[in-house]
C-alpha positions in Angstrom: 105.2 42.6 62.2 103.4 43.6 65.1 104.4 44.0 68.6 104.7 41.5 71.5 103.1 42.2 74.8 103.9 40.2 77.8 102.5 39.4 81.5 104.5 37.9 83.9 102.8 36.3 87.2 104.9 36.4 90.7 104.7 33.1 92.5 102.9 33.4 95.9 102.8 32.5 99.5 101.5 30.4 101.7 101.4 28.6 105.0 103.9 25.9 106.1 102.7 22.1 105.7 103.4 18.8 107.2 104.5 15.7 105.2 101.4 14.6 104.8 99.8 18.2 103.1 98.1 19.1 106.5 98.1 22.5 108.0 99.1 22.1 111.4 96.8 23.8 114.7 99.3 25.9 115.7 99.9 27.1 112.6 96.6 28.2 111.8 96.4 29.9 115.6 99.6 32.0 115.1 98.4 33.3 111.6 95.1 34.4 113.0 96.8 35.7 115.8 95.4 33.8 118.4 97.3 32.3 121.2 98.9 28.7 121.0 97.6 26.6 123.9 100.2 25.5 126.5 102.0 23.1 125.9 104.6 22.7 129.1 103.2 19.1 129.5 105.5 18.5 126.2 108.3 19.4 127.9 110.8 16.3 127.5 112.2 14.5 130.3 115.1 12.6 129.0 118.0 13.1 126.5 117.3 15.1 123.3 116.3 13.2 120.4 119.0 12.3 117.7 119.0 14.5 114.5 116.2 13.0 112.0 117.7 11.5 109.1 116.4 12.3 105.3 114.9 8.6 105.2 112.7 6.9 108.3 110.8 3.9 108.7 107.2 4.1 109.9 105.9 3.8 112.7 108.3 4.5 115.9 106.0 6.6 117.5 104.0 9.9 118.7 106.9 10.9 120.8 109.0 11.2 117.1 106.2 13.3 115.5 105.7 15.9 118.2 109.4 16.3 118.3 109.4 16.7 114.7 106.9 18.8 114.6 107.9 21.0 117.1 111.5 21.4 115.6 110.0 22.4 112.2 107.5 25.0 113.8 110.7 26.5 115.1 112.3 26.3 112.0 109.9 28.2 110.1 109.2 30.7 112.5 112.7 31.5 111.7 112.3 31.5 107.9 109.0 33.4 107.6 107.5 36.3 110.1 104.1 36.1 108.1 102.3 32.4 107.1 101.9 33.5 104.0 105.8 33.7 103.0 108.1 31.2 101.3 105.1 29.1 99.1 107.8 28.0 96.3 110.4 26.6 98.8 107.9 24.8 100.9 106.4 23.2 98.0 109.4 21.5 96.6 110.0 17.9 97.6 113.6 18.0 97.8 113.1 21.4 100.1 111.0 18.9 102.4 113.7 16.7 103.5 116.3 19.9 103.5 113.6 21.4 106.5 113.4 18.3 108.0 116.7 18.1 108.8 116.9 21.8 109.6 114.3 20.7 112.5 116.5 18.3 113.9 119.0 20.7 114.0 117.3 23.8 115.5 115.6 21.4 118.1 118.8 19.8 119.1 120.1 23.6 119.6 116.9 24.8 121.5 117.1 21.7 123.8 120.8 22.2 124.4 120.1 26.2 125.8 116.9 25.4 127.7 117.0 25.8 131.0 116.4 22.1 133.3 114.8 23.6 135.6 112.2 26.3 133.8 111.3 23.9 130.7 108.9 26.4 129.0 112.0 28.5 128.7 112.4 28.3 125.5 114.5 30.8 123.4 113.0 31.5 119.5 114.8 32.2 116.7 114.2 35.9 115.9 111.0 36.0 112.8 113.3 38.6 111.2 111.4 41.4 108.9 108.1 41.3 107.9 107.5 39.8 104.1 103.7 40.7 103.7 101.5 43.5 105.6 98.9 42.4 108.4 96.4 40.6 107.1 92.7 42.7 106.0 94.3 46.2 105.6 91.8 48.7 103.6 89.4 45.3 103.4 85.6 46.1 104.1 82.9 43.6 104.8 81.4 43.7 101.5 82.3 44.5 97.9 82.8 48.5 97.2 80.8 48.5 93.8 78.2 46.3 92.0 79.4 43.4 90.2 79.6 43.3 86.2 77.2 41.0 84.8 77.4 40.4 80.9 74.3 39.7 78.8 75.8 38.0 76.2 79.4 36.2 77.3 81.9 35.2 75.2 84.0 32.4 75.3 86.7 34.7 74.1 89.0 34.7 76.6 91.4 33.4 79.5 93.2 33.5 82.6 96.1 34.0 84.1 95.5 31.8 87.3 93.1 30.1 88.7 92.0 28.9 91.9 92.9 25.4 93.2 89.3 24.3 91.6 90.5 24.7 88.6 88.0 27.3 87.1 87.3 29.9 89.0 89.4 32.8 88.3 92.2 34.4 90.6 91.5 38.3 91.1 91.7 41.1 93.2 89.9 41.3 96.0 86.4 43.5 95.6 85.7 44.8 98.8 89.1 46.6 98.9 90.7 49.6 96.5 93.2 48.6 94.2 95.7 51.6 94.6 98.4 52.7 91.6 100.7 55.1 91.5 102.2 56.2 88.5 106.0 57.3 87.6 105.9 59.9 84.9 109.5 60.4 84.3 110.5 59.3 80.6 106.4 59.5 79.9 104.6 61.1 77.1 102.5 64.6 78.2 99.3 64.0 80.1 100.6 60.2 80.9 99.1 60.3 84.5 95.9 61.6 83.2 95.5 58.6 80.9 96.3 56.2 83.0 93.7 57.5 85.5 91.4 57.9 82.7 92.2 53.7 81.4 92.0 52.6 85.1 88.9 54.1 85.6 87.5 52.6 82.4 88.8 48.6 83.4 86.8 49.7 86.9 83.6 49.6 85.0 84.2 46.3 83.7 85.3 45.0 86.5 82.9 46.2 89.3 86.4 46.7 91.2 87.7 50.5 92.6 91.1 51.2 91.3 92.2 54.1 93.3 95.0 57.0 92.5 97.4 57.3 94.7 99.7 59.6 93.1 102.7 60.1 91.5 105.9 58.6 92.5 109.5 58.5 92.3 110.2 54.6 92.1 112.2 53.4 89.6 110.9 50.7 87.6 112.6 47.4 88.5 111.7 43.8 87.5 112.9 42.9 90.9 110.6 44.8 92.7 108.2 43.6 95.7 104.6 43.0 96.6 105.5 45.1 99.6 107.4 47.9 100.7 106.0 49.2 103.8 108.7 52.3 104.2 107.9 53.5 100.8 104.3 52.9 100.9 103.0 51.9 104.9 101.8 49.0 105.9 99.8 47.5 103.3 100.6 45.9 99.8 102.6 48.0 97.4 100.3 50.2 95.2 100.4 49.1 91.5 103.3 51.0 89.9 102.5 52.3 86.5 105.1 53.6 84.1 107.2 53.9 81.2 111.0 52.6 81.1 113.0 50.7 78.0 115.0 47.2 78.0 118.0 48.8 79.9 115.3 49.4 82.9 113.6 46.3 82.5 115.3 43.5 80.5 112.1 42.0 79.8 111.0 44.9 77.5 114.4 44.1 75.4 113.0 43.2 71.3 109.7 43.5 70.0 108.1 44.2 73.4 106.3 46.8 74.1 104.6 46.5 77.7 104.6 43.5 80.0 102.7 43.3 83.5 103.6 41.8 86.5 100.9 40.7 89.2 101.7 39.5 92.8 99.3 36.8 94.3 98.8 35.6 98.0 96.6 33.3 99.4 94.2 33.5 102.3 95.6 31.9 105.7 92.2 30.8 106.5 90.0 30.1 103.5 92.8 29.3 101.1 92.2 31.3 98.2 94.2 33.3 96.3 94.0 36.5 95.8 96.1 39.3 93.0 97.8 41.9 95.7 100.1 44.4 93.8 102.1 44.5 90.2 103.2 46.5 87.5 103.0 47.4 84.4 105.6 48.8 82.4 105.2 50.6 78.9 108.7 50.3 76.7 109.2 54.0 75.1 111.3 53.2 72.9 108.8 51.6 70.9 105.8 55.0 71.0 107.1 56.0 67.6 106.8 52.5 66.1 103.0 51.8 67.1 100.2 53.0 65.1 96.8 54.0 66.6 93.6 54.4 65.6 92.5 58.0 64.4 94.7 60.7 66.6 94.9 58.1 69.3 98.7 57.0 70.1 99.3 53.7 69.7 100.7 53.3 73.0 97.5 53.9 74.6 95.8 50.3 73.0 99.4 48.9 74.3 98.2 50.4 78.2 94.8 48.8 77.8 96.2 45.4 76.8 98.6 45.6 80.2 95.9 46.3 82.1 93.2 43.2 81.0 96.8 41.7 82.6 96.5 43.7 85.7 93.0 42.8 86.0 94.1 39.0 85.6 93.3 38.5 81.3 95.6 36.0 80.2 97.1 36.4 76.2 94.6 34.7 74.0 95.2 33.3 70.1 92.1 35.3 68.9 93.3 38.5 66.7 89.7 39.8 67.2 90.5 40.2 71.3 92.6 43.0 72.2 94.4 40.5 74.7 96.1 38.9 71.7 99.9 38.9 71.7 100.7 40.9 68.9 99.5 44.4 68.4 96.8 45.1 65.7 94.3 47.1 64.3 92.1 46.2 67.5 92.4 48.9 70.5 90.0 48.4 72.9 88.5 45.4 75.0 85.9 43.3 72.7 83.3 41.1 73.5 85.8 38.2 75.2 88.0 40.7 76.6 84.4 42.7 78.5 83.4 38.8 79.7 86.5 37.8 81.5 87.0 41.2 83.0 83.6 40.8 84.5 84.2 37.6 85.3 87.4 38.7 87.1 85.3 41.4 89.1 82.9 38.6 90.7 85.4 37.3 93.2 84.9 36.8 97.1 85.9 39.3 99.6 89.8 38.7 100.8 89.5 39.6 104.7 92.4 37.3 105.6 95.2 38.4 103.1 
């Protein structure tokens, strides 16, 4: 029986919304950077507000709102340095009500150590570390190589994610470098130089620039983030490349033998997302066990499949594709696998992620 290979998609980020699904002004202004307008002529002139409850009528007022409002802006200041953090708890309805009463909270608190006679005194909560690096790093105004156009597409294939639309495929961004780094501890001989060679190889059939960064000494780890600006500066984590087992990464426990993990963000502005960093792991314990064509090792066929994930390929119930499941006689990217990988390459520029 053949071998299973996996992908794994991170859940992303995004910015804070009202009740009603809205992005506020203020919101938008602070993740551009811009400044927020004053707003001393909010300053209230009578006893704080009470705590808001979980349930409210309709209707009692603009005076409720801006409070509101205001008390959740503070809240997530607090939670999230960057507008693009904390997407999963913000989208859950129970989380809603849990913030809304964490605005009442944090207002009542910032009202009660505000000085009476300097209103605009306000103290903020501190935003805490940074969860994603400043928006447009390594970005350029246009894309860095030609898009991939195919003559003949076929249907053959699928997607990981897709955009809000519904159809149009999430990707990486093509008017910035995809950096990887690669750990060769544990690694067959020449590991580095194949990986460079197979990067370079899902470049051409992406129109995208994957770019070597190096070696490195990071452990593999399913737990591992979408940035780490001490290890790597101050831009998203390079793609990290390398070959581990089960005790490593759980995941790779049984009959797997790779799995890929890609980080997405969305833009603050136009709202697309955007693939930003990842993984992919290669189980050793399982380069004996896999056949290859010719000389080839079989482990190499097992890089290329990771990498249609990297690129954003979804697994697809078609033993002809290479992005099926289970391993096979079939090593390299066919005629479905070549479509969607162009496809993936034909993205818009990402200047605000």
């Amino acid at each position: 029986m053949g071998l299973i290979l996996e992908s794994v998609s991170i859940p992303p980020d995004d910015l804070p919304r009202s009740h009603s699904g809205h992005v506020p002004e203020w919101v938008w202004r602070d993740a551009a950077g811009n400044p927020l307008p004053d707003t001393t002529w909010r300053a209230p002139t009578h006893p704080p507000y009470p705590p808001p409850r979980r349930r409210r009528r309709r209707g009692r007022g603009l005076a409720i709102f801006l409070v509101l409002l205001l008390g959740m802006g503070a809240v997530w200041w607090s939670q999230s340095a960057d507008p693009r953090a904390d997407l999963v708890a913000l989208t859950d309805p129970t989380t809603y009500s849990d913030l809304a009463d964490r605005a009442g909270e944090t207002l009542d608190d910032v009202l009660a150590r505000r000085n009476p006679l300097d209103p605009v005194a306000v103290p903020l909560p501190d935003a805490g570390p940074r969860t994603a690096p400043p928006i447009g790093v390594d970005e350029e105004v246009e894309r860095l190589a030609p898009a991939v156009t195919v003559s003949d597409p076929d249907p053959a294939h699928a997607f990981a994610a897709v955009q809000d639309d519904g159809v149009t495929p999430v990707g990486w961004s093509p008017c910035r470098p995809v950096l990887y780094v690669v750990n060769e501890d544990g690694a067959p001989s020449g590991f580095a130089d194949t990986v460079q060679a197979e990067m370079a190889a899902l470049g051409a059939a992406t129109g995208l620039v994957f770019t070597y960064a190096g070696t490195t000494t990071e452990a593999p780890s399913e737990q591992r983030a979408a940035y780490l600006p001490e290890q790597y500066g101050e831009r998203w984590a390079p793609v990290l490349i390398a070959v581990t087992d089960e005790v490593g990464v759980p995941y790779l426990g049984g009959d797997t033998a790779g799995v890929t993990y890609t980080y997405r963000a969305r833009g603050v502005r136009d709202g697309l997302w955007f693939l930003t960093s990842g993984a992919v792991y290669l189980d050793g314990a399982d380069f004996t066990s896999i056949g290859g064509p010719g000389s080839e090792p079989g482990w190499i066929a097992v890089l290329r499949h990771e990498l249609g994930h990297l690129g954003g390929l979804d697994h697809l119930d078609d033993p002809s594709q290479l992005m099926n499941p289970v391993t096979s006689d079939v090593s390299t990217f066919q005629a479905g696998d070549l479509t969607g990988l162009a496809m993936l390459g034909q993205g818009a520029c990402a200047p605000d992620v």
